[in-house]
N, CA, C and O of each residue as an XYZ file, in Angstrom:
256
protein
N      96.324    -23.018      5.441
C      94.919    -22.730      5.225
C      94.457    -23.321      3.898
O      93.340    -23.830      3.808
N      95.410    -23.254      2.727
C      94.946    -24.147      1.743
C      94.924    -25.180      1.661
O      94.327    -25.690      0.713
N      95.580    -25.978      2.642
C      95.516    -27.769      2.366
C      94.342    -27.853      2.923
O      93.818    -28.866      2.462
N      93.378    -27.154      3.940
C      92.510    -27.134      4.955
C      91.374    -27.542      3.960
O      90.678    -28.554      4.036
N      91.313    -26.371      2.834
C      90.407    -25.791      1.881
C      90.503    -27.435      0.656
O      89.529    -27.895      0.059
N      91.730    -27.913      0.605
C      91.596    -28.940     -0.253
C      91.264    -30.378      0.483
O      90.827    -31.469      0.119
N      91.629    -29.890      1.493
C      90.810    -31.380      2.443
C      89.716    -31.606      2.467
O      89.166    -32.704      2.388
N      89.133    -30.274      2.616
C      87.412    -30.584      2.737
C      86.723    -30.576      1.330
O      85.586    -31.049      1.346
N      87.250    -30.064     -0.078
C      86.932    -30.296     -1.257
C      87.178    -32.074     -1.651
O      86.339    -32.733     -2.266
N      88.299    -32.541     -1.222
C      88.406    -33.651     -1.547
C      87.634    -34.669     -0.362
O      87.402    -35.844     -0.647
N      87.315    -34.178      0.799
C      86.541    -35.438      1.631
C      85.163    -35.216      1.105
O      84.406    -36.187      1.127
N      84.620    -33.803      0.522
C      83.482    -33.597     -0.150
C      83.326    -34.555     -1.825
O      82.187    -34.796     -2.226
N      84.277    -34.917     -2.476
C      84.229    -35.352     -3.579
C      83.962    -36.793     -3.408
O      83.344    -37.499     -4.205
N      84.502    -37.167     -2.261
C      84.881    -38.643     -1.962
C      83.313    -38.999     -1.713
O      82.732    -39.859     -2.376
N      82.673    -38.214     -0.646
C      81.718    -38.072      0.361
C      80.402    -38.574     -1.222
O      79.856    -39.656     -1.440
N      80.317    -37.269     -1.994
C      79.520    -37.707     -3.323
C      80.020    -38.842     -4.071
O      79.100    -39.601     -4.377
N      81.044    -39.182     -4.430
C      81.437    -40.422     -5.284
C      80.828    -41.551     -4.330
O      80.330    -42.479     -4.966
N      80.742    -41.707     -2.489
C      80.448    -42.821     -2.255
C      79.090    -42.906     -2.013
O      78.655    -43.849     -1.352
N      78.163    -41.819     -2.577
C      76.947    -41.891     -2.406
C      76.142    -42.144     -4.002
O      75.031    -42.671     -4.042
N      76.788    -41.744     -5.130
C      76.242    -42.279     -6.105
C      76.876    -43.310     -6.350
O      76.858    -43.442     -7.573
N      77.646    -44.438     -5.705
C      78.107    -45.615     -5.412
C      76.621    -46.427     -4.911
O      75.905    -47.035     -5.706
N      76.395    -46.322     -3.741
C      75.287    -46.584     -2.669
C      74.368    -46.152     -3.825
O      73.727    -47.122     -4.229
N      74.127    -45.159     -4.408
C      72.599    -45.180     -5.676
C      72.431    -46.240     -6.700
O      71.515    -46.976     -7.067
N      73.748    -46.019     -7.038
C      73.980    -47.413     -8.631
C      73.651    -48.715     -7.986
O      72.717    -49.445     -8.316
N      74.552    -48.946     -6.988
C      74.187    -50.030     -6.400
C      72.602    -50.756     -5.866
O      72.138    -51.833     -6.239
N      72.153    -50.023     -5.139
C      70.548    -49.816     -4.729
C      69.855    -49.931     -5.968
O      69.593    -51.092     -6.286
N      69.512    -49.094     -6.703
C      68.731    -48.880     -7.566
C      69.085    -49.269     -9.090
O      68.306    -48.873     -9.957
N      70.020    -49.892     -9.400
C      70.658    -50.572    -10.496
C      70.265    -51.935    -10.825
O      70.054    -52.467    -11.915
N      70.210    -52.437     -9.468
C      70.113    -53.997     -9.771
C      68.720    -54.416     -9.546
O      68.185    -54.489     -8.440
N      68.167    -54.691    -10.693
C      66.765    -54.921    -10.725
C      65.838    -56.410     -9.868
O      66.162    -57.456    -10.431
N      65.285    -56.538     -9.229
C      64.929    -57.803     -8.761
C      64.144    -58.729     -9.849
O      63.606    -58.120    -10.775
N      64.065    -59.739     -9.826
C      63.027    -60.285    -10.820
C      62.032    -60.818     -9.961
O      62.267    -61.494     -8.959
N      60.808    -60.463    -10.423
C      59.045    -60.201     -9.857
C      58.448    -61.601    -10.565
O      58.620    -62.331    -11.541
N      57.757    -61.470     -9.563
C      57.039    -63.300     -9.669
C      56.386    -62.904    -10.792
O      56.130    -61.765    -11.184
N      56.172    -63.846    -11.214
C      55.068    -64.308    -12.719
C      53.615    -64.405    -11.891
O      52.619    -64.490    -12.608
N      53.460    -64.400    -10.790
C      51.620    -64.768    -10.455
C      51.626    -63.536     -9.735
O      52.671    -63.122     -9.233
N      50.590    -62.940     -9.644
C      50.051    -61.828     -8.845
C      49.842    -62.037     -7.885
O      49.581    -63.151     -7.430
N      49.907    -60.846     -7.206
C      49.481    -61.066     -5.279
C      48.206    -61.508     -5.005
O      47.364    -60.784     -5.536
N      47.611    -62.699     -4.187
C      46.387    -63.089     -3.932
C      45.426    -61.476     -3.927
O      45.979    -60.376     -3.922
N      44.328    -61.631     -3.929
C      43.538    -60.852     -3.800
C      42.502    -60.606     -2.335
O      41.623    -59.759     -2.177
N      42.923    -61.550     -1.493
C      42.476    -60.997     -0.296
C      42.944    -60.014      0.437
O      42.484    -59.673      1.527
N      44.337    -59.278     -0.412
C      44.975    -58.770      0.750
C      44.254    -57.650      0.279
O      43.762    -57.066      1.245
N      44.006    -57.148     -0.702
C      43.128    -55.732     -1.052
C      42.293    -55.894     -1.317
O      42.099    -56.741     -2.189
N      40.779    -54.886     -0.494
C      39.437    -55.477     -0.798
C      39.035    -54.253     -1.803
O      39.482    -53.146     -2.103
N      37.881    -55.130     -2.167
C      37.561    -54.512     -3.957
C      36.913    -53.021     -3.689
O      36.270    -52.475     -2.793
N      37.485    -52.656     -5.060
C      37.469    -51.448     -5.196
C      36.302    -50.430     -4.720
O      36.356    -49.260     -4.344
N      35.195    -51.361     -4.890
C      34.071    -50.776     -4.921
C      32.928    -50.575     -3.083
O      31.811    -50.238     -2.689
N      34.213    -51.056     -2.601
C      33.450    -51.295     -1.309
C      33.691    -49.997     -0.053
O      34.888    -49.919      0.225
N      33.350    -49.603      0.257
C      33.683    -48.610      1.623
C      33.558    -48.931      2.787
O      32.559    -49.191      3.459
N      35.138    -48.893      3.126
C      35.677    -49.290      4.813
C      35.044    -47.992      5.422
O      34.776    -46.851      5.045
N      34.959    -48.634      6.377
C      34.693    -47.344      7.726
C      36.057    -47.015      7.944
O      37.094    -47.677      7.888
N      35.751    -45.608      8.254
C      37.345    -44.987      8.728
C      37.356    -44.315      9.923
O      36.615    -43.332      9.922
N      37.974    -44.528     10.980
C      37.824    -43.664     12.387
C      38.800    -42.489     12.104
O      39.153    -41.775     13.043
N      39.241    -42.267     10.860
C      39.668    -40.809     11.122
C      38.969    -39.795     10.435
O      39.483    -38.704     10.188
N      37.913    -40.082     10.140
C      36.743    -39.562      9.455
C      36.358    -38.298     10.652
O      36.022    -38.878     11.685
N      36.314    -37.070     10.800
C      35.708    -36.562     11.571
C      33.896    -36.113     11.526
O      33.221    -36.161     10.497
N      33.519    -35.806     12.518
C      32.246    -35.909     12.358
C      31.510    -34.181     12.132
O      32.060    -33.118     12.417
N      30.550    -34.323     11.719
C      30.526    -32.781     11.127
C      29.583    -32.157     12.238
O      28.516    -32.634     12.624
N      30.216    -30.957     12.685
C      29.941    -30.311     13.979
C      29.053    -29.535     13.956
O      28.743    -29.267     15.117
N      28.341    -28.911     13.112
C      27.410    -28.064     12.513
C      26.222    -29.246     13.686
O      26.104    -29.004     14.887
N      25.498    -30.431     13.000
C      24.667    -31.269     13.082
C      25.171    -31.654     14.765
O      24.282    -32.255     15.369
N      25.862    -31.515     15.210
C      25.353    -31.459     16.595
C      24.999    -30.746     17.537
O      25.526    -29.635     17.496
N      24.044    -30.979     18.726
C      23.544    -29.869     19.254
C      24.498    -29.352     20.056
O      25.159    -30.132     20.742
N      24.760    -27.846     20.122
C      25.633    -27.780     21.538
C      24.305    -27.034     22.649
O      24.546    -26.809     23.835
């Protein structure tokens, strides 16, 4: 019953060591980012308002 108890402490230790492995790795190695900015068509200016179809409509103002 105790090797049972140290099996699963040690597949648990392993289990975390290979996941802040997979973190360092991922999130360690920095990419290097272009020097020019993203064109500007892909986001329209700030000041403008899209229509939105998930806008609901206010139910009061219609007749039932």
């Amino acid at each position: 019953m105790n090797s049972m108890r140290r099996l699963i402490a040690f597949a648990m230790v392993a289990l975390l060591a290979l996941t802040m492995a997979f973190a360092v790795v991922g999130c360690g190695a920095k990419k290097e980012e272009p020097a020019s900015t993203p064109p500007a068509s892909e986001m329209p200016p700030a000041g403008t308002m899209n229509s939105d179809s998930t806008m609901m409509a206010d139910s009061s103002s219609m007749g039932h």
